[in-house]
N, C-alpha and C positions, 0 to 999 in steps of 0.2 A: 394299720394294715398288718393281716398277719404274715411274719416270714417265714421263710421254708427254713425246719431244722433238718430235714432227709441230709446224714450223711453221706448218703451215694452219692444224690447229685451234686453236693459242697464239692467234693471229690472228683465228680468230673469237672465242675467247672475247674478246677484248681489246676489240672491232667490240661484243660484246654486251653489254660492262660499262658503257661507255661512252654506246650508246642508253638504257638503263637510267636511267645518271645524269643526262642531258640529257633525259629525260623529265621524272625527278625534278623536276630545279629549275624545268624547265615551270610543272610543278604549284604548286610552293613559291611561286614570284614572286608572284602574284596578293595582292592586298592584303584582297580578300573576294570574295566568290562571292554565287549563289543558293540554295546546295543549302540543302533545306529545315528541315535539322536536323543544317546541318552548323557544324564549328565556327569557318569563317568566314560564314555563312550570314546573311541577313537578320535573323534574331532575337539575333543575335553582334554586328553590327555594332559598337555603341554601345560595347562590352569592349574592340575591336580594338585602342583608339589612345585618348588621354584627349579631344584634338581631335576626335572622333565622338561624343561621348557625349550629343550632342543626337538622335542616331539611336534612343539608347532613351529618354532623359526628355524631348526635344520634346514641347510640346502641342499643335503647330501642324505635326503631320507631311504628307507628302505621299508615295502618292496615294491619293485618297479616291472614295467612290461618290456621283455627282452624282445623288442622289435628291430626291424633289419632297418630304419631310418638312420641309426646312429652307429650302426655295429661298424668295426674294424677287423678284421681279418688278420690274424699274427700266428705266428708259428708258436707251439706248444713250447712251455719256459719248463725250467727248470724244477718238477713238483714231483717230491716222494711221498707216500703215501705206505705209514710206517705204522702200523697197526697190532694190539699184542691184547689180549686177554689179560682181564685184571677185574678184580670185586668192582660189582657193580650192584647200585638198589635203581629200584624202579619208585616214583612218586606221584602223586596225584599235587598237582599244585594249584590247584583251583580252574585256573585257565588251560594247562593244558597237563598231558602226560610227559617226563622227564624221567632218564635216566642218568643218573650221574656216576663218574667213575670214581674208582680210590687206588690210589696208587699208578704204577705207568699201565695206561691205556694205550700206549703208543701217540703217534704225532704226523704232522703232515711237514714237512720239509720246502719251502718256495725260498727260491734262489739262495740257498744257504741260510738262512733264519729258520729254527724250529719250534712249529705251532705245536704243543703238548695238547690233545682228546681232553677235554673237561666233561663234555655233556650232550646229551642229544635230544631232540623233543620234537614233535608231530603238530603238526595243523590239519585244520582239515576243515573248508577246500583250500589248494596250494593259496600260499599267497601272491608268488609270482607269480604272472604269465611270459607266454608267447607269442607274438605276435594278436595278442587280445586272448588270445584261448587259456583257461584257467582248468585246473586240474582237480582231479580229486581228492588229493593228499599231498605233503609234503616235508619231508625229513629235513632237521637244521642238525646235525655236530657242529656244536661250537669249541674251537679252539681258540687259547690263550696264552701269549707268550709272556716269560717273565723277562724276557732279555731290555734292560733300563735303555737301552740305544738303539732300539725299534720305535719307530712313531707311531706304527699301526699295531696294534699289540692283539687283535683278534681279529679269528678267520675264519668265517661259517660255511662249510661246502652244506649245498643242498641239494636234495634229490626229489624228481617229480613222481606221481604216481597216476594210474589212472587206472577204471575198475577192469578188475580179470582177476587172475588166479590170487592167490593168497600169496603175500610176504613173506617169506620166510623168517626175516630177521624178526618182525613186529610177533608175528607166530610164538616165539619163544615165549614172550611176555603175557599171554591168551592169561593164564587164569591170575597171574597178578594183578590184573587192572581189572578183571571181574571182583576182585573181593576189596579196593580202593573204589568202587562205584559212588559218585558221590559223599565220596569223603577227603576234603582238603586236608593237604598235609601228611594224609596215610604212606608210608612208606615200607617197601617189601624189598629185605635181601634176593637178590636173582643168582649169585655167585660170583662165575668167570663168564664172563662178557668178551667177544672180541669184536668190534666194530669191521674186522677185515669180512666178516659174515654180509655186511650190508651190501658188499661188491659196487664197491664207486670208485675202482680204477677204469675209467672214461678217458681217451683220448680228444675226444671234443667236448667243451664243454664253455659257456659262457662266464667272462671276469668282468668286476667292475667293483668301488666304491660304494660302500653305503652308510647303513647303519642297521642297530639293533631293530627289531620288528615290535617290541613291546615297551614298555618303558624302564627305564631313562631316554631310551631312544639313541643312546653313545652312537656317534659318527665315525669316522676313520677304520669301519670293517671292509675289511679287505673280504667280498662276494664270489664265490666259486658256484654255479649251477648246472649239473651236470644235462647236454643234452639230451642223454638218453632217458626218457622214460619208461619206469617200469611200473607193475601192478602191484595191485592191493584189491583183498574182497572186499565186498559192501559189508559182509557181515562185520569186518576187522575197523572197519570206518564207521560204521553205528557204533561201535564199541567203545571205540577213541570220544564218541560224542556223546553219550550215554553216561561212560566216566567222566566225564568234566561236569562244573555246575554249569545250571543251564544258561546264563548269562557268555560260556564258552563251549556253546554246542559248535555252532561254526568261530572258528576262533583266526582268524586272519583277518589280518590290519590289512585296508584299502591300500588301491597303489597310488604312489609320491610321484608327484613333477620329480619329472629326470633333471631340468634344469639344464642341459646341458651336457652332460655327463657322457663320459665316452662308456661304450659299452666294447669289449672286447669278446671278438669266437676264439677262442685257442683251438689248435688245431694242429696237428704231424704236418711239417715241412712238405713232406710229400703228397700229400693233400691236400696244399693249397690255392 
């Protein structure tokens, strides 16, 4: 049989082999996913790694449906909400979009312990709901305390979204996460960042116990979910999904048996 000497076509097959492969390990990298019955997938998680395996036997998972079955009703405690400008880059981490700070971002204050601003990062649709109703976006800041005499050493306030006007905060970030489109691990200086821009001093808002939303899955986070929700464009939530691979277009982990679990309203004294 004669074979083909055309170096053009050598040349593309070689062009072809090679996008193939770099697809491939695209795919491979990823440490888990969404997909829903896939086999790195939310219900996998906990198999992946011995270090995750609080992902399936947690009793204390997260996120959960903030329904009025289990709520308690308590007067607002003691929470400052201490926020400052400080360098900040923006990331594409495969599964979702992440900002992270350097230096004091400021902190949030609950009954005298101080949670230091680490990071913030987007889902989208929310993971929690309310009373069954699920949203269309949803902010985590994650705080982190180094204090060695705290049990609970992280505490994520989060915020809902639902479609209407445009973010303002997420607006900042508009052409950073156009030019990280599909690209893990890209990372973009954004400057001074001040989280006090997100506006989540809330008077009401729902508390409870959980854990991380992705894995390891760490338990003992102390859950802050503000009830006000606010908006986000569609155009800003294509974008959020767009940026991510496609395995974290919708990137929110299912909700967890409560088990039990008290859920707290916080709420002004005078409001209850």
């Amino acid at each position: 049989m004669k074979r083909s000497s055309n170096p053009i076509l050598i040349l593309l097959l070689i062009l072809t082999a090679s996008e193939s492969s770099t697809a491939q390990e695209v795919e491979d990298e990823r440490e888990f996913d969404y997909t829903e019955n896939g086999e790195k997938g939310p219900a996998k998680w906990g198999e992946i790694k011995k270090e995750w395996s609080e992902c399936s036997n947690g009793t204390m998972q997260s996120p959960i449906d903030l329904s009025n079955e289990r709520v308690r009703i308590i007067s607002d405690e003691e929470k400052k909400i201490n926020y400052r400008a400080a360098n900040a880059t923006v990331k594409n981490r495969g599964h979702d979009i992440h900002i992270e700070w350097f230096g004091d971002g400021g902190s949030v204050v609950i009954n005298g312990s101080d949670y230091p601003l680490r990071q913030a990062h987007w889902h989208s649709p929310s993971e929690h709901t309310i009373h069954g109703k699920s949203y269309d976006m949803e902010l985590h800041l994650v705080h982190l305390s180094t204090d060695p005499n705290l049990q609970n050493k992280i505490y994520v306030l989060g915020v809902l979204y639902k479609i209407g006007k445009p973010d303002k905060f997420l607006s900042k970030f508009i052409t950073s996460i156009r030019s990280m489109i599909d690209k893990k691990d890209e990372e973009v200086a954004v400057g001074m960042i001040d989280a006090t821009d997100i506006n989540v001093h809330n008077k009401k808002y729902y508390r409870y116990m959980g854990s991380l939303t992705v894995p390891p899955c760490t338990q003992g986070v102390i859950w802050t979910i503000n009830k006000k929700v606010r908006t986000v464009s569609m155009d800003q939530v294509k974008l959020l999904r767009e940026a991510v691979h496609d395995y974290a277009e919708k990137n929110a982990r299912p909700l967890q048996p409560k088990n039990s679990r008290d859920i707290f309203i916080c709420s002004p004294v005078d409001e209850i």
